[in-house]
Short mmCIF file of the C-alpha atoms (twelve columns), coordinates in Angstrom:
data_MODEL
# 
_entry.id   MODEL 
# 
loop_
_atom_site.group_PDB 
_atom_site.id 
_atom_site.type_symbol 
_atom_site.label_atom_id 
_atom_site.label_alt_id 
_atom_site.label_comp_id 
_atom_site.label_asym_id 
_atom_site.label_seq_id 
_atom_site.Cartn_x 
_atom_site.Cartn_y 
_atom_site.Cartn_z 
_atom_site.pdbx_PDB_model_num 
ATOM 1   C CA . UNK A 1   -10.335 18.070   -58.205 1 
ATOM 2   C CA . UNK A 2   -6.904  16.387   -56.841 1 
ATOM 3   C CA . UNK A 3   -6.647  13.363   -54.399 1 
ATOM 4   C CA . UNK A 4   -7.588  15.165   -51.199 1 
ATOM 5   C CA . UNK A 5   -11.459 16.209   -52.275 1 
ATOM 6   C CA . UNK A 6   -14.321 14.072   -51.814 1 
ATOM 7   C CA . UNK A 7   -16.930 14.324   -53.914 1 
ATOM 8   C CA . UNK A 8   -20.376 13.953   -52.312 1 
ATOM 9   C CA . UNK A 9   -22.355 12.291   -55.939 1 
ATOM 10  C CA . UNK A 10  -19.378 9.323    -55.924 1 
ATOM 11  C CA . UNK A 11  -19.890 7.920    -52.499 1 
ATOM 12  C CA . UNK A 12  -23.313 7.042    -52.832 1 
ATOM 13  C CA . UNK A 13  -24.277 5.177    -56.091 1 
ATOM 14  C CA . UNK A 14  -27.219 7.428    -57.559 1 
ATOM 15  C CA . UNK A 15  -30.435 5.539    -57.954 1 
ATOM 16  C CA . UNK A 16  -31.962 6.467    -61.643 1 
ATOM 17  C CA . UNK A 17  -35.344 5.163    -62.849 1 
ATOM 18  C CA . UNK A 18  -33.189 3.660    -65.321 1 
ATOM 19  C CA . UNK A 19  -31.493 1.461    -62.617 1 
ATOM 20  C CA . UNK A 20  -34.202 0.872    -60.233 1 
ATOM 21  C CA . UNK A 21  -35.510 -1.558   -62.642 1 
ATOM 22  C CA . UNK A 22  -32.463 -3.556   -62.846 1 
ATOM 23  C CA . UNK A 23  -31.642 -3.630   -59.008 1 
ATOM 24  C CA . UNK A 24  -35.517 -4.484   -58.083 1 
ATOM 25  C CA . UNK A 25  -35.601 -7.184   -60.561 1 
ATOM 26  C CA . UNK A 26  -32.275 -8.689   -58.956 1 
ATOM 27  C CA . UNK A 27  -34.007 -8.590   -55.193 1 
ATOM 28  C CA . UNK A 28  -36.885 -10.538  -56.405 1 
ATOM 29  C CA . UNK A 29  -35.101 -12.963  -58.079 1 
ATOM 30  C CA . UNK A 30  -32.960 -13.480  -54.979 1 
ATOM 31  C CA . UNK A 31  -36.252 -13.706  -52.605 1 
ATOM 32  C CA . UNK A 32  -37.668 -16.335  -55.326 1 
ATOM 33  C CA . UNK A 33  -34.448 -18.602  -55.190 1 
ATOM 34  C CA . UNK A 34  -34.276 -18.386  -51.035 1 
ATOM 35  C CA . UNK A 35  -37.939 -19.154  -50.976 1 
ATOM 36  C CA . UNK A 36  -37.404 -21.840  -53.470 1 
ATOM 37  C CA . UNK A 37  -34.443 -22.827  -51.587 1 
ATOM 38  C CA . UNK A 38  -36.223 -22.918  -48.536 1 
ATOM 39  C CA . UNK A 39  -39.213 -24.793  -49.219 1 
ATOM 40  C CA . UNK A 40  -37.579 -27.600  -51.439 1 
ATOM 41  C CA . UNK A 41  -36.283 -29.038  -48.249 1 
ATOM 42  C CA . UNK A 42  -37.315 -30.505  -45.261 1 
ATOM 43  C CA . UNK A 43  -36.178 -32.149  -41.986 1 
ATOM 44  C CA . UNK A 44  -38.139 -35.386  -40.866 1 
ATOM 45  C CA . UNK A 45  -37.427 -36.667  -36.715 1 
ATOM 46  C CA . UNK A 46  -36.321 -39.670  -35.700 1 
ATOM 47  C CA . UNK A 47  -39.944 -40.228  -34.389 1 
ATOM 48  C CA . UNK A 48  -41.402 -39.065  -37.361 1 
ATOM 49  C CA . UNK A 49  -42.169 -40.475  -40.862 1 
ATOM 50  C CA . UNK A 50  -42.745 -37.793  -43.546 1 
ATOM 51  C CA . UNK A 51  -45.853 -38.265  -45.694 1 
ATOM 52  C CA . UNK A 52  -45.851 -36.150  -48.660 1 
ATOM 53  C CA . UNK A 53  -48.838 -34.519  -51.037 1 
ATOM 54  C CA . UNK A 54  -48.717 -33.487  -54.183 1 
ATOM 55  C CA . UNK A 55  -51.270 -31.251  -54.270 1 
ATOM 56  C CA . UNK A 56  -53.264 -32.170  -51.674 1 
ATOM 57  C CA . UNK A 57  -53.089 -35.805  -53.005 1 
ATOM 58  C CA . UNK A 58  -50.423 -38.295  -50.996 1 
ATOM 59  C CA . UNK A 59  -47.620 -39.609  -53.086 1 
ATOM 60  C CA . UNK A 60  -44.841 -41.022  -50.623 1 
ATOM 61  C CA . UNK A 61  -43.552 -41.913  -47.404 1 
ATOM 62  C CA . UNK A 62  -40.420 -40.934  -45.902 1 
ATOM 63  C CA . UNK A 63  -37.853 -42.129  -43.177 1 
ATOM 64  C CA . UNK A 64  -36.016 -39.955  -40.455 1 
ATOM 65  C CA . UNK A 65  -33.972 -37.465  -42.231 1 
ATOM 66  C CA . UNK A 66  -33.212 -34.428  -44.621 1 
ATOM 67  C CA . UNK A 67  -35.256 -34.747  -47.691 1 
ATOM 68  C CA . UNK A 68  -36.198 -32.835  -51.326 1 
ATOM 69  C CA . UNK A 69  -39.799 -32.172  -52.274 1 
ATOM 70  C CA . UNK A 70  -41.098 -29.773  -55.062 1 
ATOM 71  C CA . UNK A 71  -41.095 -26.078  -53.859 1 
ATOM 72  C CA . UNK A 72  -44.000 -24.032  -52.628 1 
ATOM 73  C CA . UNK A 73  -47.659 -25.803  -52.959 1 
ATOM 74  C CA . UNK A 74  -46.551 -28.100  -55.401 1 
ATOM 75  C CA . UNK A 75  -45.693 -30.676  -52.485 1 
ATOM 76  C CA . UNK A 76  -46.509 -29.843  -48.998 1 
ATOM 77  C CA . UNK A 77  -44.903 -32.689  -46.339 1 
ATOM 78  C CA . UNK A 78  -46.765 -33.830  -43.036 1 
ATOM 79  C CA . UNK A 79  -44.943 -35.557  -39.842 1 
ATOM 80  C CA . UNK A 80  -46.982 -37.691  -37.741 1 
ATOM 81  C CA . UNK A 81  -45.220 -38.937  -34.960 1 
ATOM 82  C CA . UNK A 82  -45.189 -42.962  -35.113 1 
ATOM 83  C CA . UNK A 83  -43.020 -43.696  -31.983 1 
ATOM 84  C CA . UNK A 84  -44.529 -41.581  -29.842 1 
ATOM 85  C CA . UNK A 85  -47.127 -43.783  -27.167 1 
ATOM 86  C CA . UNK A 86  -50.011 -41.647  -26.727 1 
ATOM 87  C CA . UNK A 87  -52.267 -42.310  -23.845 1 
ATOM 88  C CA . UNK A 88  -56.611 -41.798  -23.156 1 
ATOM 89  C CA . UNK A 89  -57.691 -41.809  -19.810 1 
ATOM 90  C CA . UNK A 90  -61.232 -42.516  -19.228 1 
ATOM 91  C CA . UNK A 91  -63.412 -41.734  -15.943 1 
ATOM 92  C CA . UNK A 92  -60.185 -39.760  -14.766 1 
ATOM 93  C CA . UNK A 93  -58.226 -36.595  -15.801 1 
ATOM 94  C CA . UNK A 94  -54.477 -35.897  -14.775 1 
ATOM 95  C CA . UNK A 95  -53.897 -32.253  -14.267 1 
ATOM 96  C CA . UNK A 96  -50.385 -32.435  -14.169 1 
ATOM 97  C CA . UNK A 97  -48.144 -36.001  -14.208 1 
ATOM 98  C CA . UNK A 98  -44.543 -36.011  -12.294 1 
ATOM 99  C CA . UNK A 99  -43.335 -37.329  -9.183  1 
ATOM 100 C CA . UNK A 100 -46.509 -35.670  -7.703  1 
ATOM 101 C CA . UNK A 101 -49.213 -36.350  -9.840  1 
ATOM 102 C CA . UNK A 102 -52.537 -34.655  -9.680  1 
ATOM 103 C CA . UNK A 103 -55.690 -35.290  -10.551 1 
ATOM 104 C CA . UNK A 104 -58.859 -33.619  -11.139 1 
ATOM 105 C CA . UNK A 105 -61.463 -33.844  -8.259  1 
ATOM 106 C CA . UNK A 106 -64.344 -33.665  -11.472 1 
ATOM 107 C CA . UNK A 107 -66.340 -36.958  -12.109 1 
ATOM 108 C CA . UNK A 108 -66.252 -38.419  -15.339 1 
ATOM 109 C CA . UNK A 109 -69.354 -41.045  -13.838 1 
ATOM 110 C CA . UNK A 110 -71.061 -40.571  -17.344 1 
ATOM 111 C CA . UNK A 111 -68.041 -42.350  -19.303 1 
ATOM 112 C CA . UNK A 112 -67.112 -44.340  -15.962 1 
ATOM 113 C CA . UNK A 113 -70.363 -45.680  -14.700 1 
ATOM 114 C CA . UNK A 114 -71.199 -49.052  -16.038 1 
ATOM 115 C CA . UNK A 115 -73.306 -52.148  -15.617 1 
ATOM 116 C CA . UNK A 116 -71.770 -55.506  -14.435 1 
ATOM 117 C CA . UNK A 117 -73.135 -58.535  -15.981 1 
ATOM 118 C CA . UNK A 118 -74.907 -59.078  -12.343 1 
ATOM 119 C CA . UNK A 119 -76.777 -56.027  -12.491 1 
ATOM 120 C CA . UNK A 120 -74.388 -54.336  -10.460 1 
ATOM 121 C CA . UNK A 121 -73.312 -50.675  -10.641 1 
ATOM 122 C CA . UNK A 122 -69.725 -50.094  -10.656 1 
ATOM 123 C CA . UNK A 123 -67.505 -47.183  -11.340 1 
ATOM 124 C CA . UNK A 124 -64.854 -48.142  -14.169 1 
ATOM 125 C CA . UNK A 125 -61.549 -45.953  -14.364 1 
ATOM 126 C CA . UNK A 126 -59.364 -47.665  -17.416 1 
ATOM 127 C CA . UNK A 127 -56.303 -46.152  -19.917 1 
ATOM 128 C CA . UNK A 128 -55.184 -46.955  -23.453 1 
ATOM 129 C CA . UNK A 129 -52.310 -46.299  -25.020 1 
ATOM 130 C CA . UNK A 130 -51.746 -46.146  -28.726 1 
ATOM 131 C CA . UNK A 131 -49.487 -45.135  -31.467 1 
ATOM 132 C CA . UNK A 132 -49.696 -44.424  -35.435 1 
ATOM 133 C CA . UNK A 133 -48.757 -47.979  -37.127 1 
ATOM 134 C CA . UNK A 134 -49.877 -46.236  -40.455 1 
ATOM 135 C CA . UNK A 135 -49.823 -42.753  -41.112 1 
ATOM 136 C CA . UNK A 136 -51.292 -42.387  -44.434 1 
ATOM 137 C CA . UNK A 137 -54.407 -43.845  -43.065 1 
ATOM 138 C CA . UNK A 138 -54.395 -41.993  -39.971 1 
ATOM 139 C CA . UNK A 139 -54.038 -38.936  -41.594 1 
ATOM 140 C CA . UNK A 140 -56.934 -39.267  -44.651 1 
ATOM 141 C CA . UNK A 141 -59.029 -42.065  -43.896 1 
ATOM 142 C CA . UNK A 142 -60.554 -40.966  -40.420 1 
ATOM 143 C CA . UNK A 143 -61.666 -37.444  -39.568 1 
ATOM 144 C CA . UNK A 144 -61.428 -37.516  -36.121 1 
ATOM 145 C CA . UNK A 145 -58.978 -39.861  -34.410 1 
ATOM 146 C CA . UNK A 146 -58.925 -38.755  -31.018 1 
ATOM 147 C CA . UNK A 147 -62.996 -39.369  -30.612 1 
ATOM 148 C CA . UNK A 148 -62.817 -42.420  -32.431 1 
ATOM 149 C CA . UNK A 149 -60.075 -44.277  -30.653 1 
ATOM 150 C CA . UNK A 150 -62.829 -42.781  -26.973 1 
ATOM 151 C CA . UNK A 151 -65.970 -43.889  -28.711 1 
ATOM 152 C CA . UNK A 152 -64.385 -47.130  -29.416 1 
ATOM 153 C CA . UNK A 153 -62.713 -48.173  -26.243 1 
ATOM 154 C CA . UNK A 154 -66.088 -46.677  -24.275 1 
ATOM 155 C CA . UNK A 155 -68.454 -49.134  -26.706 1 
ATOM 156 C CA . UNK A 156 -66.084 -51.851  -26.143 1 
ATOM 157 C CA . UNK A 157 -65.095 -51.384  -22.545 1 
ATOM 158 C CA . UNK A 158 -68.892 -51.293  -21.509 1 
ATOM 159 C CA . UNK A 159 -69.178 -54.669  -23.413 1 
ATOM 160 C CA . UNK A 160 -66.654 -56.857  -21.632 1 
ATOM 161 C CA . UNK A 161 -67.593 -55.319  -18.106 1 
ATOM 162 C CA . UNK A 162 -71.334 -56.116  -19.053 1 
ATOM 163 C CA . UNK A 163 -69.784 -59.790  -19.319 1 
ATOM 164 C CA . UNK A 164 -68.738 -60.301  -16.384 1 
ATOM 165 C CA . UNK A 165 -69.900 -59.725  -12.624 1 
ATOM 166 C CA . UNK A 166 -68.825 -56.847  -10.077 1 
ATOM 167 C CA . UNK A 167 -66.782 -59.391  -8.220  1 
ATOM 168 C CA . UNK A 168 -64.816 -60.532  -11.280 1 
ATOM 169 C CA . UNK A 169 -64.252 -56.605  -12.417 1 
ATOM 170 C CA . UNK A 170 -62.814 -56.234  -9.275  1 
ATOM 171 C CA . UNK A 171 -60.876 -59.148  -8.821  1 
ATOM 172 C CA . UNK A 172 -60.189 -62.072  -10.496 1 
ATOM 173 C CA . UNK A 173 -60.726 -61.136  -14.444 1 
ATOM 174 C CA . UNK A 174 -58.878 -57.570  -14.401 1 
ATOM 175 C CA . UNK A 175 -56.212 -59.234  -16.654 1 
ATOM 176 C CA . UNK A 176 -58.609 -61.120  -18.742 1 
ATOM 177 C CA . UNK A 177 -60.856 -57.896  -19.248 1 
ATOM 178 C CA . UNK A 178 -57.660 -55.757  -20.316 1 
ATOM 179 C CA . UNK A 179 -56.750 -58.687  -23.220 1 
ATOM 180 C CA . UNK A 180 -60.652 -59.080  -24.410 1 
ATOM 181 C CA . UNK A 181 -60.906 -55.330  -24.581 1 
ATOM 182 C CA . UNK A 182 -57.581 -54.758  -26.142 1 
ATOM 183 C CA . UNK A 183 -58.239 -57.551  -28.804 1 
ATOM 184 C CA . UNK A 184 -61.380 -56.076  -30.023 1 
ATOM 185 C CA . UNK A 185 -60.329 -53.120  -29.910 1 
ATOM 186 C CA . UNK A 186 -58.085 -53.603  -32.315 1 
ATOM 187 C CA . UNK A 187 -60.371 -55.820  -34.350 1 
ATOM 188 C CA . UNK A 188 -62.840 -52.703  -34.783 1 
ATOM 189 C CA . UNK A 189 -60.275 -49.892  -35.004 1 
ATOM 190 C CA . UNK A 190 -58.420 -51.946  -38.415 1 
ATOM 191 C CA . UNK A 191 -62.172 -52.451  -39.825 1 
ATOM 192 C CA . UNK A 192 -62.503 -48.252  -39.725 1 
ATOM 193 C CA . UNK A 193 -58.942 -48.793  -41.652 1 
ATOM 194 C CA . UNK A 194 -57.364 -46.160  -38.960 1 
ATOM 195 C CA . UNK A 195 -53.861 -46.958  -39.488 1 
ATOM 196 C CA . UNK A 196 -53.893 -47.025  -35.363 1 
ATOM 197 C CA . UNK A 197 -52.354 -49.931  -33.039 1 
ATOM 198 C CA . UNK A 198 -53.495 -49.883  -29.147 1 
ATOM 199 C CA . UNK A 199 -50.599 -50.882  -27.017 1 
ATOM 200 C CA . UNK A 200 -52.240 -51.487  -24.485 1 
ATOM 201 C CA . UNK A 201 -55.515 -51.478  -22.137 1 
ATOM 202 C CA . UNK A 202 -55.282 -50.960  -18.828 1 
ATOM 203 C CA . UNK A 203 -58.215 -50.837  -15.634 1 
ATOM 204 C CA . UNK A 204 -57.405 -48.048  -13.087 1 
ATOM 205 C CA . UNK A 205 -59.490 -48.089  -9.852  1 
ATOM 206 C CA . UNK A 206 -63.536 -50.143  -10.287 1 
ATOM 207 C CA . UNK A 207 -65.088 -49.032  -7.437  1 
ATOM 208 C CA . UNK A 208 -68.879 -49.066  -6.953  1 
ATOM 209 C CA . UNK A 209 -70.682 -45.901  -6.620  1 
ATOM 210 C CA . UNK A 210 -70.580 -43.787  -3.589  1 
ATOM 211 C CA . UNK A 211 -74.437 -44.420  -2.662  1 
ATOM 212 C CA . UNK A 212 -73.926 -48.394  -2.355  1 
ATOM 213 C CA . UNK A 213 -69.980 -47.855  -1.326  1 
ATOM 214 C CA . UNK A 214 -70.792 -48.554  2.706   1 
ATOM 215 C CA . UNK A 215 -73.114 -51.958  1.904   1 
ATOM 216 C CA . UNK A 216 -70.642 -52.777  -0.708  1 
ATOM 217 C CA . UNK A 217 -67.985 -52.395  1.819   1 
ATOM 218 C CA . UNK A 218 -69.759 -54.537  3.931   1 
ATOM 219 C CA . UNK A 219 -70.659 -57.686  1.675   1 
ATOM 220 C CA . UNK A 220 -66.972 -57.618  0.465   1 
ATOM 221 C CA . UNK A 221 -65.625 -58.052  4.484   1 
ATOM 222 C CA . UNK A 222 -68.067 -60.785  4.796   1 
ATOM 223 C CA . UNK A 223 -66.880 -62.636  1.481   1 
ATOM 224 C CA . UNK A 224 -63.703 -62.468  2.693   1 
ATOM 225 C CA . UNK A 225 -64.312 -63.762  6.212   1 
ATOM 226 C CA . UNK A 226 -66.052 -66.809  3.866   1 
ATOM 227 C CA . UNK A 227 -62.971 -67.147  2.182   1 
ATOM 228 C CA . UNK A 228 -60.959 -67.069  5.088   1 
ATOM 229 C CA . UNK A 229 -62.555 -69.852  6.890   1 
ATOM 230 C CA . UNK A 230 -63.062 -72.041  3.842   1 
ATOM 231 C CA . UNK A 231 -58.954 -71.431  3.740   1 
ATOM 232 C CA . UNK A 232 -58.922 -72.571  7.028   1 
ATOM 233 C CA . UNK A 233 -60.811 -75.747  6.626   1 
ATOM 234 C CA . UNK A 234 -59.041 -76.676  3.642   1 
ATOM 235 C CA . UNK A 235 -55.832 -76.187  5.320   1 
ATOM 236 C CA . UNK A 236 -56.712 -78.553  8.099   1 
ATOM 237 C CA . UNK A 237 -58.437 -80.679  5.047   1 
ATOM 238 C CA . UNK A 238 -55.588 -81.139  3.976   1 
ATOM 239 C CA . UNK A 239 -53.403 -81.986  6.707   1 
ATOM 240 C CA . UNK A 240 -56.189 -84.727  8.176   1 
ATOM 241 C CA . UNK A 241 -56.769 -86.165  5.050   1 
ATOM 242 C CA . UNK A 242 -53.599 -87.290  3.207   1 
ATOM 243 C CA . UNK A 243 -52.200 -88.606  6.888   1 
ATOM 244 C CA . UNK A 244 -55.577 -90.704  6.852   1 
ATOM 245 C CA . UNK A 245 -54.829 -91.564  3.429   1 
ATOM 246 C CA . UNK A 246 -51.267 -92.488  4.105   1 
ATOM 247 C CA . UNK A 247 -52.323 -94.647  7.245   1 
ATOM 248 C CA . UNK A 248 -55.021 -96.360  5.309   1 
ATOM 249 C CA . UNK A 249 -52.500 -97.301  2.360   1 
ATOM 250 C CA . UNK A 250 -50.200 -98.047  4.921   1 
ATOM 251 C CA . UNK A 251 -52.818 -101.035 6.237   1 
ATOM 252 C CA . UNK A 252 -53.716 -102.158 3.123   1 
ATOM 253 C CA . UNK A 253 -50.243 -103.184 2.015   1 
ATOM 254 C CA . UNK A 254 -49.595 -104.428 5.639   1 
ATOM 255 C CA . UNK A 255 -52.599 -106.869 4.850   1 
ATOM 256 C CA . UNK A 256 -51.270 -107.881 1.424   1 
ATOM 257 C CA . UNK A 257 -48.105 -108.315 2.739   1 
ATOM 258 C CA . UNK A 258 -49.126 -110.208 5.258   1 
ATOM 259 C CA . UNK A 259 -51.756 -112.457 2.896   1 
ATOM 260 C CA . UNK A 260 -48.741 -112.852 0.461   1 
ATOM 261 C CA . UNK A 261 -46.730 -114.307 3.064   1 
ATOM 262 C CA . UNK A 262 -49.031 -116.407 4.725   1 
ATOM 263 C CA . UNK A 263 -49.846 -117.662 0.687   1 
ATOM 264 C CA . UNK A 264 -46.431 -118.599 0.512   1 
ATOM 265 C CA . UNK A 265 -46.533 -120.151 3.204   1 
ATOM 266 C CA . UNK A 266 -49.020 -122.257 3.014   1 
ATOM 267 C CA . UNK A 267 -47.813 -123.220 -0.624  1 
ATOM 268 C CA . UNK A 268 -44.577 -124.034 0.934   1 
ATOM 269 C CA . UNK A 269 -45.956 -126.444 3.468   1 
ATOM 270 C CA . UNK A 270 -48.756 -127.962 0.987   1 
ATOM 271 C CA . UNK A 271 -45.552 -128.861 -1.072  1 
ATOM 272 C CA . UNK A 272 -43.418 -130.270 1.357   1 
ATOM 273 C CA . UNK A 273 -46.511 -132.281 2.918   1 
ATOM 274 C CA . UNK A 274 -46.614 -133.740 -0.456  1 
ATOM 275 C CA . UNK A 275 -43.148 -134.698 -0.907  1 
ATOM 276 C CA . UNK A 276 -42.987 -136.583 2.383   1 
ATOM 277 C CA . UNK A 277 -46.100 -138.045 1.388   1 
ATOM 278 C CA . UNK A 278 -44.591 -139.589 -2.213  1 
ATOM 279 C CA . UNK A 279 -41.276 -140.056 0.065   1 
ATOM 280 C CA . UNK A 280 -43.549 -142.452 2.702   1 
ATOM 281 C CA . UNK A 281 -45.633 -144.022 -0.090  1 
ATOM 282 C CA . UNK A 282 -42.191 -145.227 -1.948  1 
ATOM 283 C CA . UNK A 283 -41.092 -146.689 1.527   1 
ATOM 284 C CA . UNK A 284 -43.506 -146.780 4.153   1 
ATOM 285 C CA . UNK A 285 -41.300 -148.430 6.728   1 
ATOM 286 C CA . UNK A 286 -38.279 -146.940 6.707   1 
ATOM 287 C CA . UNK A 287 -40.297 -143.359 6.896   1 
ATOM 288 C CA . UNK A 288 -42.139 -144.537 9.533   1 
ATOM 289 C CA . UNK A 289 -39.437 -145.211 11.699  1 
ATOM 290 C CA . UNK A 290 -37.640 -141.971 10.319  1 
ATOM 291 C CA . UNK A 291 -40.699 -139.967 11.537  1 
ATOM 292 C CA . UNK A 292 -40.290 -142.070 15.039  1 
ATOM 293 C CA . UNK A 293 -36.613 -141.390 15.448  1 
ATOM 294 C CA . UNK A 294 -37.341 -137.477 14.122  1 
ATOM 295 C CA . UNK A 295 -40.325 -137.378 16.664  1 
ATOM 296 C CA . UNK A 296 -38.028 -138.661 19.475  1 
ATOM 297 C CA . UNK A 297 -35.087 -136.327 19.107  1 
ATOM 298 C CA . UNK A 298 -36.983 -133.750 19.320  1 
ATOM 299 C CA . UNK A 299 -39.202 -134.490 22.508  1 
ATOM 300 C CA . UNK A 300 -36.771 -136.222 24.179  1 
ATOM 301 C CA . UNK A 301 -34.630 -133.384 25.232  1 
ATOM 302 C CA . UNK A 302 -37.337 -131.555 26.897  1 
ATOM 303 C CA . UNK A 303 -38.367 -134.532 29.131  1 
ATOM 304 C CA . UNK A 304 -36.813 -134.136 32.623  1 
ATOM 305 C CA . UNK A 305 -36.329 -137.605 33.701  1 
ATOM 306 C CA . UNK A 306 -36.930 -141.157 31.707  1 
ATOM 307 C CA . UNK A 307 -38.203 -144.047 33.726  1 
ATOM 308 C CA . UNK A 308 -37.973 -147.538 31.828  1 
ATOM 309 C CA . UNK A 309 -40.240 -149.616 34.039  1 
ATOM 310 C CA . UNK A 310 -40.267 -153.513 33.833  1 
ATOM 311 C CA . UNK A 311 -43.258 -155.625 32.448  1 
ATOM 312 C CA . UNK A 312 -43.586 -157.807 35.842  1 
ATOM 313 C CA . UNK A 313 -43.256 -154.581 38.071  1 
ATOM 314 C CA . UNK A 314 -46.395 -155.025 40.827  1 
ATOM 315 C CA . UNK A 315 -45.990 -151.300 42.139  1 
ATOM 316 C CA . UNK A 316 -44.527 -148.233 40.755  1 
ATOM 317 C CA . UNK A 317 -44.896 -146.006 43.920  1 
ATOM 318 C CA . UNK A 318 -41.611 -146.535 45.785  1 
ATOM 319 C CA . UNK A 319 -39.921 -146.541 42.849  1 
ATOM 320 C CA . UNK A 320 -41.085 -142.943 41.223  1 
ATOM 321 C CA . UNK A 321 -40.623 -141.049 44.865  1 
ATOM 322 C CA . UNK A 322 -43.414 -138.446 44.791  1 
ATOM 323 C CA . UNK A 323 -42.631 -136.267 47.187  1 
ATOM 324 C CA . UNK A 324 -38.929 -135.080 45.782  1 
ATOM 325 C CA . UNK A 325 -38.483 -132.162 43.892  1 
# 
């Protein structure tokens, strides 16, 4: 056979029973070490810790990253997601969240409908959201988390509304019931040792139910008519009474002022009546005719005209001229 032939038996290698042992045995061992390959490691996201079991039995935790574990059942890994907030809504279902969310028209009243600590009815819509703080004990020490972390916020949500009145729900202790419903919460959820933190509680809509909603309507426009004119009058309260305040303050240090003053006044001339007094006692005459002079000085000048009449004068009336100006 020269160069130019081809021979049909050498272009195909011929598969003996002698052979097929040998090549079969080569496959398999190449499928073992790519499966062995394969499940020996695995990838763990940046949201994700790894928790890893040993058959079936948990033997570490691992951080975000590529990782080795024992091959096949020997070690099998799990990835909870512990960044990741998850949310529970409660008396309310979104159908679809976006710019446009929507909501289902159902009523959840058997989860939603509570009683107020005043024996009123009222319709509670509330949210938690949670996240995995532990994942070893979120994955094997609690069966069931997602009806756990509803049965506990439901039990503890009807407890803090059952506290307080419709009026407060509704108003004033919204913030206070989120904190006293997230703190025991918490409280009850690490006593079940389920590895879960609640981020937060928050009340949605607390509205009363749709039979009362017209009389409740009603009490709530007069309550805040109340509140308006109580404004009112404290407004004007307030404007009346510090001025009157002011005024009255005002007087009373007038009057002190003026008692001060007149105190010192009268101190001043007590004292000065008392040194003239020891002055005239150490020289009675020559004070005497001080006070004269002092007396005369200061009439004298206010006296129109001074007449110095004689002793043996009979008759003073052509002298003093009546009728002139």
């Amino acid at each position: 056979m020269n160069g130019n032939e081809w021979d049909p038996k050498g272009a195909v290698p011929q598969i003996t029973p002698e052979n097929a042992f040998k090549y079969g045995g080569w496959i398999i061992l190449g499928v073992i070490l790519i499966v062995v390959f394969a499940t020996s490691f695995y990838t763990v996201g940046t949201d994700e810790r790894g928790v890893v079991l040993r058959f079936g039995k948990f033997v570490r935790m691992t951080k975000p990253g590529l990782h080795a574990k024992l091959p096949f059942w020997f070690e099998s890994v799990k990835t909870p997601k512990v960044e990741r907030i998850f949310k529970e809504e409660f008396g309310f279902q979104t159908l679809r969240a976006g710019i446009e969310t929507v909501y289902s028209g159902r009523k959840l009243t058997k989860e939603s409908l509570m009683l107020c600590g005043d024996l009123n009815v009222a319709e509670v819509e509330w949210i938690i959201q949670f996240k995995i703080r532990e994942p070893e004990k979120f994955l094997f020490r609690i069966r069931n988390p997602r009806k756990i972390i509803r049965d506990t916020s439901e039990g503890v949500m009807r407890e803090v509304v059952g506290d307080s009145s419709v009026d407060e729900v509704l108003t004033i202790r919204r913030v206070e019931v989120n904190i006293e419903a997230q703190e025991k919460m918490q409280k009850i959820l690490d006593l079940y040792d389920t590895g879960i933190e609640i981020v937060t509680v928050k009340l949605q809509d607390v509205n009363p139910p749709e039979q009362v909603k017209p009389a409740f309507n009603e009490v709530n426009a007069a309550q805040q008519d109340r509140e308006r004119y109580v404004n009112k009058a404290l407004e004007e309260y307030n404007k009346v009474i510090p001025r009157a305040r002011g005024e009255a303050q005002l007087v009373m240090k007038q009057a002190e002022g003026y008692a001060i003053n007149r105190v010192n006044v009268a101190k001043g001339d007590a004292r000065r009546f008392i040194s003239m007094w020891e002055e005239y006692r150490g020289a009675k005459e020559v004070t005497r005719r001080r006070f004269y002079l002092e007396t005369l000085a200061e009439g004298l000048p206010r006296v129109g005209k001074i007449y110095v009449i004689d002793e043996e004068v009979k008759s003073l009336l052509p002298l003093l001229k009546l009728g002139e100006e």
